[in-house]
Every structure is written in structure tokens, then in C-alpha cells.
Biopython code that builds the backbone (N, CA, C, O; Angstrom):
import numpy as np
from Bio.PDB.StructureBuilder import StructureBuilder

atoms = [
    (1, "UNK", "N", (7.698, 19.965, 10.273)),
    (1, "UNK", "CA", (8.125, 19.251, 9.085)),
    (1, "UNK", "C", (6.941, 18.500, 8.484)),
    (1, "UNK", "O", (6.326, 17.750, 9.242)),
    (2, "UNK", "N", (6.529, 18.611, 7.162)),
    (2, "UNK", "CA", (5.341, 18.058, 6.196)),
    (2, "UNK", "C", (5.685, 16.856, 6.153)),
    (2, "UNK", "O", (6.823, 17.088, 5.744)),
    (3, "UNK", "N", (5.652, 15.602, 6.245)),
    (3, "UNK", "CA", (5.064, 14.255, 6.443)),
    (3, "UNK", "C", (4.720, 13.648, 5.187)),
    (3, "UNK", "O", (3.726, 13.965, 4.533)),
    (4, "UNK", "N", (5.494, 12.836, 4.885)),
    (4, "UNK", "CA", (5.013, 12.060, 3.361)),
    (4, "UNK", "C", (4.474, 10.563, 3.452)),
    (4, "UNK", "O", (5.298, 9.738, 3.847)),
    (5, "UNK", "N", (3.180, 10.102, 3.134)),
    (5, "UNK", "CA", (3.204, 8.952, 3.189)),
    (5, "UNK", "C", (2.870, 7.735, 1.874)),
    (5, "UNK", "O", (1.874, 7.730, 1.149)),
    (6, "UNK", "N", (3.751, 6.987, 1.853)),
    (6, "UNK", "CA", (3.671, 6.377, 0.045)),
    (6, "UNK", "C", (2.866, 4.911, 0.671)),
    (6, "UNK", "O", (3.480, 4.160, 1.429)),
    (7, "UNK", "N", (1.347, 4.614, 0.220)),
    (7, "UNK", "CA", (0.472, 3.589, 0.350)),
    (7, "UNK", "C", (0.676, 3.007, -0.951)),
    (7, "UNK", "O", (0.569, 3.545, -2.053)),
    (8, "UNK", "N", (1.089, 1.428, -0.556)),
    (8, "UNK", "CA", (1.660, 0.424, -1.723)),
    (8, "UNK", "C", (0.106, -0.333, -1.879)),
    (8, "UNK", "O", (-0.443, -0.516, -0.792)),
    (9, "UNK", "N", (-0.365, -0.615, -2.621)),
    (9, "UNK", "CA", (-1.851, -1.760, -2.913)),
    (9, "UNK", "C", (-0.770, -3.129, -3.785)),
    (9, "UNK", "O", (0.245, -3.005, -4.471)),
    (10, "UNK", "N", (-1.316, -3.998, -3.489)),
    (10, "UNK", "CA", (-0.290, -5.574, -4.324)),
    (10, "UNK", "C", (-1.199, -5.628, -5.438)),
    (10, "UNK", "O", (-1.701, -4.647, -5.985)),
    (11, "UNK", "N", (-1.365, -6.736, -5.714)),
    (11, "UNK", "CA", (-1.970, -8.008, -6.750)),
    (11, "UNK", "C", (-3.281, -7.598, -6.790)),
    (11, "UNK", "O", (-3.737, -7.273, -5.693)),
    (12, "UNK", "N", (-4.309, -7.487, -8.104)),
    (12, "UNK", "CA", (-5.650, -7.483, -7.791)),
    (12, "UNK", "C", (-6.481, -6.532, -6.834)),
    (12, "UNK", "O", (-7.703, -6.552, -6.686)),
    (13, "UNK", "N", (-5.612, -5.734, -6.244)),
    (13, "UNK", "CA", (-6.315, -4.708, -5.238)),
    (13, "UNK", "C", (-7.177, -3.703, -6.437)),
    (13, "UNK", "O", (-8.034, -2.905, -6.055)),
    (14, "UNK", "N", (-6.882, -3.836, -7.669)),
    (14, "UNK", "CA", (-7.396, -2.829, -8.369)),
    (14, "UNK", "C", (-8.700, -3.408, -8.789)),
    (14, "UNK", "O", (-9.408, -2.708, -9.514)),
    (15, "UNK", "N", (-9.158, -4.707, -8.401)),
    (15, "UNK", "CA", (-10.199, -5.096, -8.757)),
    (15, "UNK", "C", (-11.139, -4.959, -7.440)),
    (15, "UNK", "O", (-12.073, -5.760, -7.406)),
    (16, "UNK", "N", (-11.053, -4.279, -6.621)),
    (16, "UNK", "CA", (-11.779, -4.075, -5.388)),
    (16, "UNK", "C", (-13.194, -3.455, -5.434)),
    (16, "UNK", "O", (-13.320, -2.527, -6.234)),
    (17, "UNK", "N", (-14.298, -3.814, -4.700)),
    (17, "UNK", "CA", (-15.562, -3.209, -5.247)),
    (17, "UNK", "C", (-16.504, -4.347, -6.404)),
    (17, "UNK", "O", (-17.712, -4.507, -6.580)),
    (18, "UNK", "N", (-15.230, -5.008, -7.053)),
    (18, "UNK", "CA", (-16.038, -5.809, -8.127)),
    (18, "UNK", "C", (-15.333, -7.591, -7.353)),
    (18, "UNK", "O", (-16.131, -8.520, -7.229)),
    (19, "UNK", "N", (-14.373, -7.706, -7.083)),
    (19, "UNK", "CA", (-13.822, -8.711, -6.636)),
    (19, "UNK", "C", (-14.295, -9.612, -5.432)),
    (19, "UNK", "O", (-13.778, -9.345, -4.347)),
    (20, "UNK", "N", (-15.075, -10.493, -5.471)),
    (20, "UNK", "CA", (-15.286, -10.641, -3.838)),
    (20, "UNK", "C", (-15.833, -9.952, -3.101)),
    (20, "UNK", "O", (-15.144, -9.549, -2.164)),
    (21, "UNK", "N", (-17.070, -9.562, -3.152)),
    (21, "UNK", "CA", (-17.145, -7.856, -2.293)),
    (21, "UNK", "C", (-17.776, -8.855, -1.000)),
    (21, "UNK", "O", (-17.550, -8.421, 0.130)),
    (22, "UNK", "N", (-18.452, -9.995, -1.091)),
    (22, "UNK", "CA", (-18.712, -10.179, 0.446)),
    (22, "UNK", "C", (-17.078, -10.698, 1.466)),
    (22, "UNK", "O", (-17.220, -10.916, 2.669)),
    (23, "UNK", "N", (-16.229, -10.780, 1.078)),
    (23, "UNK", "CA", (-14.815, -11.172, 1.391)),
    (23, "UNK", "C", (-14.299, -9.970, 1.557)),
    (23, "UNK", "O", (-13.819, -9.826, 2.682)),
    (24, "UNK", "N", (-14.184, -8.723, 0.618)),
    (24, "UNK", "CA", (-12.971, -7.762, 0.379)),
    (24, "UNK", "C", (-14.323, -6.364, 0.330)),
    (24, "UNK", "O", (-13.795, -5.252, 0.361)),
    (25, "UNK", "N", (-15.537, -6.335, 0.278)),
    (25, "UNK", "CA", (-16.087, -4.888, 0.930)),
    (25, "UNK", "C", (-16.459, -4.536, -1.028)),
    (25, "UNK", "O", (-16.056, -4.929, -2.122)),
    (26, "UNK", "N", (-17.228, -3.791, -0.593)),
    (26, "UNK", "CA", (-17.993, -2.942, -1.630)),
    (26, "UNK", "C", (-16.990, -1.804, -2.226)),
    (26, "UNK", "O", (-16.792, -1.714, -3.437)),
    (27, "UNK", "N", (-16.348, -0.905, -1.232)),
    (27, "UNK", "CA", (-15.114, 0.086, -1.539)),
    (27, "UNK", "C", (-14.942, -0.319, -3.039)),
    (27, "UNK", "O", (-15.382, -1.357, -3.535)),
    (28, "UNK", "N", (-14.302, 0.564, -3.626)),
    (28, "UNK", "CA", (-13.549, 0.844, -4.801)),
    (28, "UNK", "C", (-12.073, 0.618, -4.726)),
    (28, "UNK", "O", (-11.967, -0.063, -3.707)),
    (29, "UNK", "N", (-10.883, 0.792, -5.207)),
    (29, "UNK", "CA", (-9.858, 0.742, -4.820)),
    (29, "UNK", "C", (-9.310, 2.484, -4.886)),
    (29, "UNK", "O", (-8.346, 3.025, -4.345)),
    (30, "UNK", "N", (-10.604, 3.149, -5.975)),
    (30, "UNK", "CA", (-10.295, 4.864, -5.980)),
    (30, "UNK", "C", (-10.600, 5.379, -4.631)),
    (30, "UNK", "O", (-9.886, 6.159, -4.001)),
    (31, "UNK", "N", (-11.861, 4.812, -4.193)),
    (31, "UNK", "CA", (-12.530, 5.256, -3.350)),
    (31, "UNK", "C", (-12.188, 5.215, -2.115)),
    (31, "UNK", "O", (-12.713, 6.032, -1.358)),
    (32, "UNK", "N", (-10.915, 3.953, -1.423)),
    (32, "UNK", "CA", (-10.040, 4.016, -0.622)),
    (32, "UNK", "C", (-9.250, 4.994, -0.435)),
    (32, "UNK", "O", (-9.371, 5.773, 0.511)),
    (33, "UNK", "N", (-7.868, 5.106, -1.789)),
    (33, "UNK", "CA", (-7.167, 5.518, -1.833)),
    (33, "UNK", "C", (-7.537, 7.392, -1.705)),
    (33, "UNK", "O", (-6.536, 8.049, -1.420)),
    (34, "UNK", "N", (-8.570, 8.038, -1.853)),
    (34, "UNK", "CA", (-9.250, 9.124, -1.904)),
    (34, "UNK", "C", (-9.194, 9.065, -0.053)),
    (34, "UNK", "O", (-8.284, 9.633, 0.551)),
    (35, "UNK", "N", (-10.128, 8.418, 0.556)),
    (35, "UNK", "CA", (-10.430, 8.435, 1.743)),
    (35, "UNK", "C", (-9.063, 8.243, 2.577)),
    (35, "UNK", "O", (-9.133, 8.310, 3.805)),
    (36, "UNK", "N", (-7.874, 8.016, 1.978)),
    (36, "UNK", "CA", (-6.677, 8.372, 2.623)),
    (36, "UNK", "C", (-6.103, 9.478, 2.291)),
    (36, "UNK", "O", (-5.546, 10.013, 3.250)),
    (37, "UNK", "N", (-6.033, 9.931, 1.493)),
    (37, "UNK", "CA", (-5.570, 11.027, 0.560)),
    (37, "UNK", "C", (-6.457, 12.048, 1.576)),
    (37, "UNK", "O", (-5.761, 12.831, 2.221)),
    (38, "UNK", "N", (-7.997, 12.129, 1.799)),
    (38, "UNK", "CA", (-8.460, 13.105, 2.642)),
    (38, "UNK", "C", (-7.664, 13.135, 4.370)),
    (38, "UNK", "O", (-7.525, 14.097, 5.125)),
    (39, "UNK", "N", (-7.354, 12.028, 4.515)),
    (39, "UNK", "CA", (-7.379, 11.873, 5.734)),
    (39, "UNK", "C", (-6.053, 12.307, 6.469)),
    (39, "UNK", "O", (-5.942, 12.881, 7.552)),
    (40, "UNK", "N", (-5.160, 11.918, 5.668)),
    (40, "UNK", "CA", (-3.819, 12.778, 5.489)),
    (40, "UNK", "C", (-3.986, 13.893, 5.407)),
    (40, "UNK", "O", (-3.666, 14.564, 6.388)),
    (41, "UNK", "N", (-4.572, 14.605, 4.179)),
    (41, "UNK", "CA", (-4.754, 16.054, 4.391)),
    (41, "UNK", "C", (-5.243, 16.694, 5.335)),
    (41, "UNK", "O", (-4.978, 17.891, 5.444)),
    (42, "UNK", "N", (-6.000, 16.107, 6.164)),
    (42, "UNK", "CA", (-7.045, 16.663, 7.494)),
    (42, "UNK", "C", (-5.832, 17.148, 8.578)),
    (42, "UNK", "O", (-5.806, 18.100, 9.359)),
    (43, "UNK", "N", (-4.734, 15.973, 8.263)),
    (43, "UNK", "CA", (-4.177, 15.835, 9.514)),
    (43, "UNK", "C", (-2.397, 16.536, 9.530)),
    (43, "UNK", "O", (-1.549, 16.487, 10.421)),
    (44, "UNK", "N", (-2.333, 17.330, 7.753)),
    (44, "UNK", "CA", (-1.172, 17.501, 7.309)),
    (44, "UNK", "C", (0.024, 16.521, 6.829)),
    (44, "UNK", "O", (1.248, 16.573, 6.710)),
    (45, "UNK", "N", (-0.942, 15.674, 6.637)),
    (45, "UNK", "CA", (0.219, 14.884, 5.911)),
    (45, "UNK", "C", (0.353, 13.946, 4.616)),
    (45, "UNK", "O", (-0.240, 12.867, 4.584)),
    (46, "UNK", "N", (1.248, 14.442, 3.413)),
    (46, "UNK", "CA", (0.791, 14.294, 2.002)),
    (46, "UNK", "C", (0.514, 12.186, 1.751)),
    (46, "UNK", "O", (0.848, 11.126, 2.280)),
    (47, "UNK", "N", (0.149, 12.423, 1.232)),
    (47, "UNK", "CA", (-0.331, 11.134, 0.929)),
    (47, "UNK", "C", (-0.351, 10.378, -0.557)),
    (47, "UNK", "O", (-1.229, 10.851, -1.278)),
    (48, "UNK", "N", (0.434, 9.292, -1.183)),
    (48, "UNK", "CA", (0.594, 9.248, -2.209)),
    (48, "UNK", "C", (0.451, 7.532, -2.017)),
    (48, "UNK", "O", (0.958, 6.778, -1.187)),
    (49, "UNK", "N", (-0.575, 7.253, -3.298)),
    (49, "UNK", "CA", (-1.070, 6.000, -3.255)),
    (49, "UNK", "C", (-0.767, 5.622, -5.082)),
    (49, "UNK", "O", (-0.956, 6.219, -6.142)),
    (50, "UNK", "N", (-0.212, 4.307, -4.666)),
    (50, "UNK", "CA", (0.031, 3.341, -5.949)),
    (50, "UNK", "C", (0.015, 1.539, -5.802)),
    (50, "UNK", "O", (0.380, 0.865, -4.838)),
    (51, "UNK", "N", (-0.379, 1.219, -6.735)),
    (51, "UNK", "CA", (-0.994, 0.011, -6.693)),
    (51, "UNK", "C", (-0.369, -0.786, -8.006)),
    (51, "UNK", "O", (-0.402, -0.266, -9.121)),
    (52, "UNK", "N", (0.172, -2.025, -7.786)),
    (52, "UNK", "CA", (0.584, -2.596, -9.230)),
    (52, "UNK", "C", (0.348, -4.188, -9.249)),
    (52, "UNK", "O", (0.710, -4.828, -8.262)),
    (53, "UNK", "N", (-0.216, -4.812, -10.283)),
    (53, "UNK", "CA", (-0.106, -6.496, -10.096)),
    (53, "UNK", "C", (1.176, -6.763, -10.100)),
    (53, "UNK", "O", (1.498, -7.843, -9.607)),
    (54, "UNK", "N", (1.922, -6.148, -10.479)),
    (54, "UNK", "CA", (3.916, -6.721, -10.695)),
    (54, "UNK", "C", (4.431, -6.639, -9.473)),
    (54, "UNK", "O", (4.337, -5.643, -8.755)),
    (55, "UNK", "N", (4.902, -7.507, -9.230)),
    (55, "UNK", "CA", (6.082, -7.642, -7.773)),
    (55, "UNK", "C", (7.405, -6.310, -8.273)),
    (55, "UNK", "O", (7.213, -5.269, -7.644)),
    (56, "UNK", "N", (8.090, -6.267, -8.824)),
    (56, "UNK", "CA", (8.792, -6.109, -9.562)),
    (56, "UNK", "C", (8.831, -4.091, -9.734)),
    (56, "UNK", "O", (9.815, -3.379, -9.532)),
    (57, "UNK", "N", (7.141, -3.547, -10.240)),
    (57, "UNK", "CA", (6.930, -2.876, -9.976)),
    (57, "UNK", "C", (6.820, -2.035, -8.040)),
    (57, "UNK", "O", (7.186, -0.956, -7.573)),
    (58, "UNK", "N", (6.247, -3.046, -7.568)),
    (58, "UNK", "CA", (6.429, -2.504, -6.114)),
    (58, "UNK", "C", (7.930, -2.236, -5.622)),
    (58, "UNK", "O", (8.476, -1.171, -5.333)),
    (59, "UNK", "N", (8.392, -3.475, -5.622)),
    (59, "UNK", "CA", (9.448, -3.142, -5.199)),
    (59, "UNK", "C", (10.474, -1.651, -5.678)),
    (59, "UNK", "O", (11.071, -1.016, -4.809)),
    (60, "UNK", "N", (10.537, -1.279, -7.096)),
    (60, "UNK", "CA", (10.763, -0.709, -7.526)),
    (60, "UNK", "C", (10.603, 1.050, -6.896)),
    (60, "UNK", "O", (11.303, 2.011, -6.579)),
    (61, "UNK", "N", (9.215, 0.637, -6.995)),
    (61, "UNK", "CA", (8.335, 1.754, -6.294)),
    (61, "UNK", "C", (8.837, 2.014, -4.410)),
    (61, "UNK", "O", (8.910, 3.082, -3.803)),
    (62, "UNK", "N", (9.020, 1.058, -4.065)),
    (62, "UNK", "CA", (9.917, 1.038, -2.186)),
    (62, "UNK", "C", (11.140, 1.464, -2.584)),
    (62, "UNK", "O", (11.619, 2.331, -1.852)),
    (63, "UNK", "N", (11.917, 1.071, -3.679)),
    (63, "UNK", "CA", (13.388, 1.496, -3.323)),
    (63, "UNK", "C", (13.238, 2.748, -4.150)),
    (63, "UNK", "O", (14.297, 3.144, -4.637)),
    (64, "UNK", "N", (12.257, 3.399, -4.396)),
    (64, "UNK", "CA", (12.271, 4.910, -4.971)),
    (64, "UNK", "C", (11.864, 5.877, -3.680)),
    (64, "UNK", "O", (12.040, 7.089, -3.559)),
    (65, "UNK", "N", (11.465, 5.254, -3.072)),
    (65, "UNK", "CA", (10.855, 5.731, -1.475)),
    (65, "UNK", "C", (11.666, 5.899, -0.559)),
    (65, "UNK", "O", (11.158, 5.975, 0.560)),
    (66, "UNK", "N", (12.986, 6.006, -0.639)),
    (66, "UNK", "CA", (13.994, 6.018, 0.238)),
    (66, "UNK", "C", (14.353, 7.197, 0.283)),
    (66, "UNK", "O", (14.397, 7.652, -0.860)),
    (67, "UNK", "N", (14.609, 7.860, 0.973)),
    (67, "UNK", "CA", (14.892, 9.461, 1.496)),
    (67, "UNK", "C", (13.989, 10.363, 0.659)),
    (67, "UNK", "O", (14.297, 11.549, 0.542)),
    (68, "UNK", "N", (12.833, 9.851, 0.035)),
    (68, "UNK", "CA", (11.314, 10.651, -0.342)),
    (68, "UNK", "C", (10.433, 10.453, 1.020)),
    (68, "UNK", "O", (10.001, 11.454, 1.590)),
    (69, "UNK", "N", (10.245, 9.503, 1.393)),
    (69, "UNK", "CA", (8.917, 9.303, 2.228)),
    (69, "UNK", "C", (9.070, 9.350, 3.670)),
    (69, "UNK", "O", (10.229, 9.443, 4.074)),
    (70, "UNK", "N", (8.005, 9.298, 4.652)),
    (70, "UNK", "CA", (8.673, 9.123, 5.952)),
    (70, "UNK", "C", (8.062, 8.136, 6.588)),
    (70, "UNK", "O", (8.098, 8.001, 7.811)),
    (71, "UNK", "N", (7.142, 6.983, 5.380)),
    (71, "UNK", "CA", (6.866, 5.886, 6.112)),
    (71, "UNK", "C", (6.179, 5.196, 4.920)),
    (71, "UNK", "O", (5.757, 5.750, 3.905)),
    (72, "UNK", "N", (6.140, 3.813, 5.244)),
    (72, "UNK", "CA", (5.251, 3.418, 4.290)),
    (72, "UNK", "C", (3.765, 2.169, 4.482)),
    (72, "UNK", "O", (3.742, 1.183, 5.218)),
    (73, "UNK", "N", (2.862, 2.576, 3.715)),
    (73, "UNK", "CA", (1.310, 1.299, 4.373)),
    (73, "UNK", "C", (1.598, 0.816, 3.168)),
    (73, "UNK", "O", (2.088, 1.353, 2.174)),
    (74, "UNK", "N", (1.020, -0.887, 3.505)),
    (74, "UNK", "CA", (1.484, -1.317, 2.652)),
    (74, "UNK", "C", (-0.110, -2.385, 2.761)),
    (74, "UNK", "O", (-0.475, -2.866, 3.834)),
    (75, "UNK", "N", (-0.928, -2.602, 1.357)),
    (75, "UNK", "CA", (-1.257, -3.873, 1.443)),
    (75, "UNK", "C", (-1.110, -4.487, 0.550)),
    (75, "UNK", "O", (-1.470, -4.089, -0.558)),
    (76, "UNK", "N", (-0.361, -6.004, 0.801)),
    (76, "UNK", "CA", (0.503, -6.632, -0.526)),
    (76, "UNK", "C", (-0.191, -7.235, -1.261)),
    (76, "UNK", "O", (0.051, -7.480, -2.443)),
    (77, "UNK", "N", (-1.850, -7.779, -0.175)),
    (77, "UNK", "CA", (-2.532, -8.632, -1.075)),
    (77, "UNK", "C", (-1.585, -10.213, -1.197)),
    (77, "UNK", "O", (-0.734, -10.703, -0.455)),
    (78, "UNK", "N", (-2.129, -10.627, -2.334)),
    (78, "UNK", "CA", (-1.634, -12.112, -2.162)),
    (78, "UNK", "C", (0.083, -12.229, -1.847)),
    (78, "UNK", "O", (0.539, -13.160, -1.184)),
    (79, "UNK", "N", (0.840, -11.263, -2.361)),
    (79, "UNK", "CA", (2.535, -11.077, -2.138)),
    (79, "UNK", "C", (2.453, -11.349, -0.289)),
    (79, "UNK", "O", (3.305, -11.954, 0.362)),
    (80, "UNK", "N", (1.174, -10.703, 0.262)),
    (80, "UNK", "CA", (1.938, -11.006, 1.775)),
    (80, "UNK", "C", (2.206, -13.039, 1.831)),
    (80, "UNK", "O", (2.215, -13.460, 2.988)),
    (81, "UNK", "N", (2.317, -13.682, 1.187)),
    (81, "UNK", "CA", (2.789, -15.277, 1.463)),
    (81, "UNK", "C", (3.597, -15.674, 1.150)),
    (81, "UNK", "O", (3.766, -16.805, 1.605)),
    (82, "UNK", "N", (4.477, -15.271, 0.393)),
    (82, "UNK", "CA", (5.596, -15.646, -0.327)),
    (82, "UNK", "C", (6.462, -14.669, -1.131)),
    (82, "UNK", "O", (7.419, -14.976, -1.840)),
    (83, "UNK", "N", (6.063, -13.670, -0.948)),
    (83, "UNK", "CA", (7.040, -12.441, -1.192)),
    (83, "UNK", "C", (8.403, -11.946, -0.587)),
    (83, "UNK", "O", (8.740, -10.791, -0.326)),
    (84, "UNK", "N", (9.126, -13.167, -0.427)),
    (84, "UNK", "CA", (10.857, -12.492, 0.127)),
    (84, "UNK", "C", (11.685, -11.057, -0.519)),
    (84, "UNK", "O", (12.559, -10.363, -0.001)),
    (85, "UNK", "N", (11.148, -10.976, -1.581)),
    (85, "UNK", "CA", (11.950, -10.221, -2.445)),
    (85, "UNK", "C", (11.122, -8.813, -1.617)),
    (85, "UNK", "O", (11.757, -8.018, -0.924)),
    (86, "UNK", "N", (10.017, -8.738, -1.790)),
    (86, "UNK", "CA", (9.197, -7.733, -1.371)),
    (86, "UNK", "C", (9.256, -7.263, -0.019)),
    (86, "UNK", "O", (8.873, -6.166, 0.387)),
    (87, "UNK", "N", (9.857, -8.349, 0.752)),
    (87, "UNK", "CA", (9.984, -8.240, 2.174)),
    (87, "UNK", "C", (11.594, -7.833, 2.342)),
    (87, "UNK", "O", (11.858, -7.064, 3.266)),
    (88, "UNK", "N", (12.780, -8.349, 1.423)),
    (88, "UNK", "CA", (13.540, -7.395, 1.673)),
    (88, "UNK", "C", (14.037, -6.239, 1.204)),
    (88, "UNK", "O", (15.076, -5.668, 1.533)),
    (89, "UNK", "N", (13.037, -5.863, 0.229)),
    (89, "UNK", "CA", (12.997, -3.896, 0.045)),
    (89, "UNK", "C", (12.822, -3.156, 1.105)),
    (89, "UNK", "O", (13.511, -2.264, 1.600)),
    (90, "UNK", "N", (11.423, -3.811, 1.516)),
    (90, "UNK", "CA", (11.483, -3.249, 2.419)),
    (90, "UNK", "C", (12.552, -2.669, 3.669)),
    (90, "UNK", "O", (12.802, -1.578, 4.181)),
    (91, "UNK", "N", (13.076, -4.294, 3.842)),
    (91, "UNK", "CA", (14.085, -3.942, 4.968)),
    (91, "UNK", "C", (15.119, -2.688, 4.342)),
    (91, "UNK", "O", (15.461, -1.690, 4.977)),
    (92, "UNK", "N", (15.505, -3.018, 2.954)),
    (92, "UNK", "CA", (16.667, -2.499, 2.890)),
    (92, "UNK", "C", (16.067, -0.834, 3.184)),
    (92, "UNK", "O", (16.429, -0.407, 4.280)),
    (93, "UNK", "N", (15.317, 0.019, 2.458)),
    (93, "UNK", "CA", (15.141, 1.160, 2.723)),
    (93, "UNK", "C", (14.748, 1.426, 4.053)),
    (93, "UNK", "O", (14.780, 2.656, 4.099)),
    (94, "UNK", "N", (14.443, 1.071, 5.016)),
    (94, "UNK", "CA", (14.224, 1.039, 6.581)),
    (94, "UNK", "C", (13.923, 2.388, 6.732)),
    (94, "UNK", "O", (14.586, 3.368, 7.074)),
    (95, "UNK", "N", (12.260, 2.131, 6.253)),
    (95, "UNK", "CA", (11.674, 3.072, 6.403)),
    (95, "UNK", "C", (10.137, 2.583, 7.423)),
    (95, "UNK", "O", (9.454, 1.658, 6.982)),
    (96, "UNK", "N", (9.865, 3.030, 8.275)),
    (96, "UNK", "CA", (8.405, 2.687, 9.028)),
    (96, "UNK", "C", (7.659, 2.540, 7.836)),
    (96, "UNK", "O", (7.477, 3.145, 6.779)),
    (97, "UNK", "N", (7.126, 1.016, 8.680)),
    (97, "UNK", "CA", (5.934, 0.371, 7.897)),
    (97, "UNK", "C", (4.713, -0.362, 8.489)),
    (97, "UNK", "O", (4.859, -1.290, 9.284)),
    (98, "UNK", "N", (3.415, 0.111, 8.050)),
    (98, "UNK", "CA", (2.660, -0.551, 8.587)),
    (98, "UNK", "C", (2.181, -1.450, 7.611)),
    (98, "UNK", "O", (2.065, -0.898, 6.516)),
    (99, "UNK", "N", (1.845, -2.706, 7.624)),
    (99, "UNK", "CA", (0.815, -3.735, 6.327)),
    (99, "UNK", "C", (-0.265, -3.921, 7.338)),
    (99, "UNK", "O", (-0.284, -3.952, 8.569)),
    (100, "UNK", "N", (-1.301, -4.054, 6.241)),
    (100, "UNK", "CA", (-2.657, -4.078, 6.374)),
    (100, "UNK", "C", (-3.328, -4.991, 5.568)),
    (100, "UNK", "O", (-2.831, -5.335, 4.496)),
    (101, "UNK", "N", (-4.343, -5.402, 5.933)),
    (101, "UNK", "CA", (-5.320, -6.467, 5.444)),
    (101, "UNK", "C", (-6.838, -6.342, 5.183)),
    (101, "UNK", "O", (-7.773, -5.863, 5.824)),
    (102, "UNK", "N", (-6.753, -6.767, 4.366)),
    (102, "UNK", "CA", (-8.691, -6.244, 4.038)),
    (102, "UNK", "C", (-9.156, -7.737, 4.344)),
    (102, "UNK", "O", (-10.370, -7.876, 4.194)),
    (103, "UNK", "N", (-8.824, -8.298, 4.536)),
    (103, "UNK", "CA", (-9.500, -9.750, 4.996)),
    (103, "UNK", "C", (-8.899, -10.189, 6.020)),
    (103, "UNK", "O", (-8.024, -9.517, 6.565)),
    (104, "UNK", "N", (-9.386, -11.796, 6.609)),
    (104, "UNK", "CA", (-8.692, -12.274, 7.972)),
    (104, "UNK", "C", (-7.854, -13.481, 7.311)),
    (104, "UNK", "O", (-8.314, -14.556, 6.925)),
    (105, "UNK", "N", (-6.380, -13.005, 7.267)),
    (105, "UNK", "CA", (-5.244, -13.984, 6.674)),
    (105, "UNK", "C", (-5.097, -14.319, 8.065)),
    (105, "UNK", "O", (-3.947, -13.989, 8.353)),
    (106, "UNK", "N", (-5.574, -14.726, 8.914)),
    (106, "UNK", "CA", (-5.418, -16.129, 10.459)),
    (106, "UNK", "C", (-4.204, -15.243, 10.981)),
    (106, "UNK", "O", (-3.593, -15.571, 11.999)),
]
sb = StructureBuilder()
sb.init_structure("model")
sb.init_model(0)
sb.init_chain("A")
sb.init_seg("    ")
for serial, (resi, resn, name, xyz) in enumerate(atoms, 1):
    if name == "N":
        sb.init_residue(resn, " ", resi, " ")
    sb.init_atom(name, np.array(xyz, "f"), 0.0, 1.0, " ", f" {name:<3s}", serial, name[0])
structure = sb.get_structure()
């Protein structure tokens, strides 16, 4: 069975490369999302990356992910602190999730 995976980017991730680069890395935010997109493919498994400053939009984007995907990465960016709403899309589609961090949130 082919393997779908939907990578969420939050707030400002689209400014990556120019943003902070001694904090958040030189990377691009294309240039990530590419280097997953390969990496999935290496390994058979499709890979679909989207990124939005809107809360509103993400979420949107998770509850479209429900019996499409078979997991989801997530980095929320500043939403990981106070994002309830974002945190219960998630739950509701209860779909595997990993979040990730490009910096050290402690």
C-alpha cells in the first residue's frame, strides 16, 4: 500500500533562509520541502507539503487530510504556544503525527 504524507509548515516558515538564519538555518523553505519530497520518494512514499501564515488555513488543510493521508509532520512554528484550535484538528482527524522544531523551544 503507497503511503501518503501531508507536511504542515505554520507562521513565517515561508520566510526561512532569509529569517533568522543564525536561529532557524540558511535552508530555504523550497529547499526543505524538496529534500522531503526526495526522501519520501527514495523510500515510496508520496509526500505533499503546504505551508500557511493563517491558523484557519491549516486547520482547514488537517481536516481535508482525513481519510487522504496516512500521517501527518507538522511544524507549527509560533502556533506550537497557544494554538488549541490547531491542536484539536488535529485530535479530531486522528491521524499519526509527528511536530518538529527548527529551533530549541526548552
Amino acid at each position: 500500500m503507497h503511503k501518503k504524507i501531508l507536511v504542515l509548515h505554520g507562521p513565517n516558515l515561508n520566510l526561512l533562509g532569509v529569517r533568522e538564519p543564525d536561529v532557524y538555518g540558511s535552508l530555504t523553505l523550497a529547499e526543505i520541502n524538496n529534500a522531503l519530497i526526495e526522501s519520501g520518494t527514495a523510500s515510496g512514499v508520496t509526500v505533499e507539503c503546504y505551508q500557511s501564515n493563517h491558523e484557519g488555513a491549516l486547520i482547514d488543510r488537517i481536516h481535508a487530510a482525513h481519510n487522504v493521508f496516512d500521517g501527518i509532520l507538522l511544524n507549527p512554528g509560533a502556533l506550537t504556544h497557544y494554538s488549541y484550535s490547531l491542536r484539536d484538528a488535529l485530535s479530531a482527524v486522528d491521524l499519526p503525527l509527528i511536530e518538529v522544531h527548527l529551533s530549541n523551544i526548552y
